[in-house]
N, C-alpha and C positions, 0 to 999 in steps of 0.2 A: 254288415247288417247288425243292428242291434239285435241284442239276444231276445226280446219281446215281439220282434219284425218277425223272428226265425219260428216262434214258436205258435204265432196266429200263422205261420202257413200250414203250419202242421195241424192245429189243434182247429184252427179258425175255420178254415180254408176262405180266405182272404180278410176276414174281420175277425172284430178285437174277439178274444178268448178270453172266458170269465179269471181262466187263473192265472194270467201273464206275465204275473209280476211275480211267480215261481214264490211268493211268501207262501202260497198253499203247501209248498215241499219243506223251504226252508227254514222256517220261522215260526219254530213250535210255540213264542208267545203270541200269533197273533190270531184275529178271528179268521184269518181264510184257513190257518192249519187247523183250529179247532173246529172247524164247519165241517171239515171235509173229511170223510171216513180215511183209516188207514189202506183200505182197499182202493180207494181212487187216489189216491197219494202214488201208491205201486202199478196203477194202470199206467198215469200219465208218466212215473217215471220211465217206464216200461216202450211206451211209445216212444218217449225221446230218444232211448238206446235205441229202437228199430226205427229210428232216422238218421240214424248216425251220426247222433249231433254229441261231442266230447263233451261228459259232464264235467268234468274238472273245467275244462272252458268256461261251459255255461256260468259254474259257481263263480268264474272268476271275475265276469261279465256283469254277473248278479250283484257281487259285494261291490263292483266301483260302481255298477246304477249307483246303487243305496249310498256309497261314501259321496257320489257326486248331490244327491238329494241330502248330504248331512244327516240321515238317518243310519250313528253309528251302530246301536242296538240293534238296528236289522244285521247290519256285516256281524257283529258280534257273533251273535248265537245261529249263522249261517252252517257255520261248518255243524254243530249240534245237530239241526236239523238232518242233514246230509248221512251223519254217524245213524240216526234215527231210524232213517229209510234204509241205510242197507244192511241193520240186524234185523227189521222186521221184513227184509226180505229174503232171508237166510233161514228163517224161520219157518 
């Protein structure tokens, strides 16, 4: 199952989810990270761990989307994003 498939079940509950394409978590230059407060950044990461969906997976899922759409600057600053989220959640 595509990791977008996995996460409208969770988020959706059966339809598409505004933030599917996880740039809201991982891709601190684009507009869905900049839209989206740091608190809803840490919800929806938050739900994903209490689905027990492996975030290293997911990330890994997320950067060959992006290599497969040739959007290498998204896989780029993927891991950043990721470093981002979990000091501001240590915090």
């Amino acid at each position: 199952m595509h990791y977008q498939e996995k996460l409208d079940k969770i988020f959706g509950k059966g339809s598409l989810w505004k933030h599917r394409t996880l740039r809201t978590l991982f891709d601190p230059n684009s507009s869905e990270y900049n839209q989206t407060t740091m608190d809803k950044k840490l919800e929806i990461l938050n739900t994903i761990r209490e689905n027990k969906i492996d975030l290293n997976e997911l990330l890994d899922e997320y950067k060959e989307f992006y290599t497969e759409e040739n959007k290498i600057h998204v896989v780029d600053v993927a891991d950043e994003g990721l470093e981002i989220l979990l000091k501001e959640e240590t915090k």
